[in-house]
C-alpha positions, 0 to 999 in steps of 0.5 A: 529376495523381492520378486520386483526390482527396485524403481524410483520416481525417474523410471516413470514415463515422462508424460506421468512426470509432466502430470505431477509438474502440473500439479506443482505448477497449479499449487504455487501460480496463484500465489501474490507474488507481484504486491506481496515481500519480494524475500518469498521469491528467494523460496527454494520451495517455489516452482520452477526452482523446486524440480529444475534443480533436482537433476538434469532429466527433471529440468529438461522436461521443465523446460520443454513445456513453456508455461514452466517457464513463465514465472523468471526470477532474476537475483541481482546480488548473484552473477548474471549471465546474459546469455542464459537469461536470454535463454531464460526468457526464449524458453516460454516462447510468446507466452505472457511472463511474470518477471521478478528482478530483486534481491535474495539478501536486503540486509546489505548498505552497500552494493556496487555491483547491483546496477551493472547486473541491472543493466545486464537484466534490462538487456534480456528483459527489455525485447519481451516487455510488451508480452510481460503481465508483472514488472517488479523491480525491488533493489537496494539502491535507487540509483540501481534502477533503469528508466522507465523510458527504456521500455518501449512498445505497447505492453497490452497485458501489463497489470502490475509495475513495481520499481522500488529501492530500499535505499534513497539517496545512495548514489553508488558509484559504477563504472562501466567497461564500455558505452552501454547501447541504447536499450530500447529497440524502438522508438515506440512509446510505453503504452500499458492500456491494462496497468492496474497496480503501480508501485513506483519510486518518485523519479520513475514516476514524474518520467512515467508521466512525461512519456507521450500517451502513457496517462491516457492509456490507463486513465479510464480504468477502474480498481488502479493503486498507485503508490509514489514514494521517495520523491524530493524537490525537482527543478521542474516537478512541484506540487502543482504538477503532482497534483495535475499528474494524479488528476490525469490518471482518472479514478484511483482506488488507492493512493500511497505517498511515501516520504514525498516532499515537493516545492509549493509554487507561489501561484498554485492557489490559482485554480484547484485539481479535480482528483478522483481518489477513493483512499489515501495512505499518506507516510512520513510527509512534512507539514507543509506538503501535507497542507498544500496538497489537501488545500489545493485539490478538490475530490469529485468523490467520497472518500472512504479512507484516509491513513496518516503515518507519522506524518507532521499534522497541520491545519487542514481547511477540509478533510472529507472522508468516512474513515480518519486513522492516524498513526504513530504521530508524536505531538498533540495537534490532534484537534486541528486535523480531527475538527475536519473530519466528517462522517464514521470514524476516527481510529487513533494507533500508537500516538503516546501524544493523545490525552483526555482533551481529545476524548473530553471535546466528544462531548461539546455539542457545538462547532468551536474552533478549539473542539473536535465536532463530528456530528455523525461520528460512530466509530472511534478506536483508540490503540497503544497511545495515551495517556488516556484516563477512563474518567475521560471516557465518563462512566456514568449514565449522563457522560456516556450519553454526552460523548456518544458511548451508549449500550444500546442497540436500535431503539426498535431492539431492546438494549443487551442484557450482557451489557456491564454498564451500571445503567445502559442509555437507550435513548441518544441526547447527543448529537453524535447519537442521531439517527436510527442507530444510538451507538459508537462502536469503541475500541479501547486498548493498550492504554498507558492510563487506566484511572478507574475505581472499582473492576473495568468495565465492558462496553458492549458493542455492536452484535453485542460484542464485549471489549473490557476497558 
């Protein structure tokens, strides 16, 4: 017989208890919950969940310390009760909240119950908005999302707004018991001084850029991403004024537009839109749009990044930037779009319509209308596309130095010994090989075509890296 009586976790005094909450809560606060996968708050594993449902005792002492509670996550695929919602949000008192509207299952096409819970969440969400540091909205149905114009009131600490659906164009019909109540409890505007990261559905974004003071208020911050995705032709929104819209919001370190397709008024060649954008990530755009909104805007910054998604590429007049990647583009127009690109470096993933003419141009060391010149070129990667054959990327000593491909390092360092080459070039005689630096990092892989003789060969790359062909 044991001379002590058995215990348990719950026979310790509740200020022990509390200790060990703490710690769990430090163990998960920092977690990127607001820009990452909604699915990982469905985590039974995530605080405050993970104590709350293990016993009565455990949830009442989560709930008597209110930074436990500033993380509310809402499931609008369940039943809600707006009561305990309520209660939900009064139990962190004035404390800056984290507030999560999604879905715990995305697999379903249809849901016509999600907007009614919606509507149901923005009546408990709406009074504590202005103490709120992340809105993320993540649902179904773009028609399931409130308007941003039911917020109201100045909301100082807002870094993050997330409004996005999975579906676009899924109008669900709803039917409603009762008139619902206008939400907003004032007629103050939404004013978010802080935002930093905005991820908005296209018609939550053109009402975001009617309300009164709303551009002002963040337009002198630095670091803000914006992405704007499934936005289609509006009888009062064109090109034009998405163009002006960007431009109203000063410095953008990161643009993403999604699926957007906006009518290009006859007159917008009239005068171009000052932009201020330091990357662009363009995803699924029309031909048409892609053009118009590079020919009409002029960037008074470098730009460092440019990604194209399946887009439709077109003749672009000029596109500035140190960086060009395209992916996953189907046709061969490839010349129109890289003839423009100016500066480091061009990465090609997953475009089977890639083939030697690309390559080949490398090597025309004059301006042509039909070649791709890119006098300061350095880096060029090449991925799942093709076919692209090794004699395109010319093995021997006179063609590597033709398209820039050399194995040497600074002329003032002597050219690596591990280097496979037959006879490694050390000095430029291209104009892609100018300047200090004789050498094009490439990055060559998952080629549908290998035409070569003999074993591959290895290009030695910057610090000396090897990468087999």
């Amino acid at each position: 017989m044991s001379l002590y009586p058995s215990r348990t976790i719950n026979d310790l005094p509740e200020e022990i208890l509390i200790e060990i909450f703490q710690y769990v809560y430090l163990a998960t606060a920092n977690l990127d919950l607001e820009l990452g996968s909604s699915q990982g708050l469905a985590d039974p594993s995530l605080f405050p969940g993970c104590i709350t449902k293990v016993c009565k005792k455990w949830k009442k002492l989560i709930r008597s310390i209110p930074h436990f509670s500033t993380r509310v996550i809402i499931f609008v695929d369940e039943p809600i009760s707006l009561s305990s919602l309520q209660d939900r949000f009064s139990v962190s008192k004035t404390l800056l909240i984290k507030v999560f509207v999604v879905r715990k299952d995305y697999e379903a096409t249809e849901d016509t119950l999600e907007k009614g819970r919606i509507k149901e969440a923005m009546k408990a969400l709406v009074p504590h908005v202005t103490r709120c540091q992340v809105v993320v909205f993540d649902v179904l149905h773009d028609s399931s999302l409130p308007r941003i114009t039911y917020f109201s009131g100045k909301a100082a600490k807002l870094r993050t707004l997330r409004m996005k659906s999975r579906q676009y164009g899924t109008a669900v019909p709803y039917i409603s018991q009762q008139p619902t109540p206008s939400l907003r409890p004032n007629p103050k505007a939404f004013l978010c001084p802080r935002l930093q990261y905005l991820d908005l559905d296209g018609r939550v974004f053109v009402m975001a850029m009617s309300i009164e003071g709303w551009a002002e208020s963040i337009r002198m911050l630095t670091k803000k991403r914006l992405t704007v995705c499934n936005l289609s032709p509006l009888a009062d929104f064109n090109l034009d004024d998405l163009l002006t819209a960007l431009s109203q919001l000063g410095h953008l370190t990161e643009l993403k537009l999604s699926n957007v397709e906006l009518d290009i008024p006859s007159n917008i060649g009239g005068s171009f839109s000052p932009l201020f954008i330091q990357n662009f990530e363009l995803e699924g755009l029309k031909r048409n749009f892609l053009g118009g909104f590079f020919n009409h805007h002029y960037n008074k910054i470098d730009v460092s990044r440019i990604i194209l998604d399946n887009c439709e590429l077109g003749l672009i007049d000029h596109l500035a930037s140190w960086h060009l990647i395209l992916r996953t583009f189907k046709g061969r127009r490839y010349h129109r779009i890289c003839q423009a690109v100016e500066r480091f470096g061009l990465h090609i993933e997953n475009c089977p319509g890639l083939d030697d003419s690309l390559i080949i141009a490398l090597s025309n060391f004059c301006p042509s209308k039909d070649a791709f010149f890119a006098n300061t070129l350095r880096q060029l990667g090449i991925v799942s596309s093709g076919p692209v054959s090794v004699k395109a990327i010319k093995i021997d000593e006179s063609e590597l130095e033709n398209i820039g491909l050399g194995a040497c390092a600074p002329q003032s360092q002597s050219p690596p010994t591990s280097s496979k080459l037959t006879q490694p070039a050390t000095t430029p005689s291209s104009p892609l090989l100018s300047g200090d630096y004789s050498l094009m990092a490439w990055s060559i892989e998952d080629l549908e075509m290998i035409d070569a003789q003999g074993p591959p060969p290895t290009v030695t790359l910057l610090k000396g890296v090897e990468t087999e062909i």
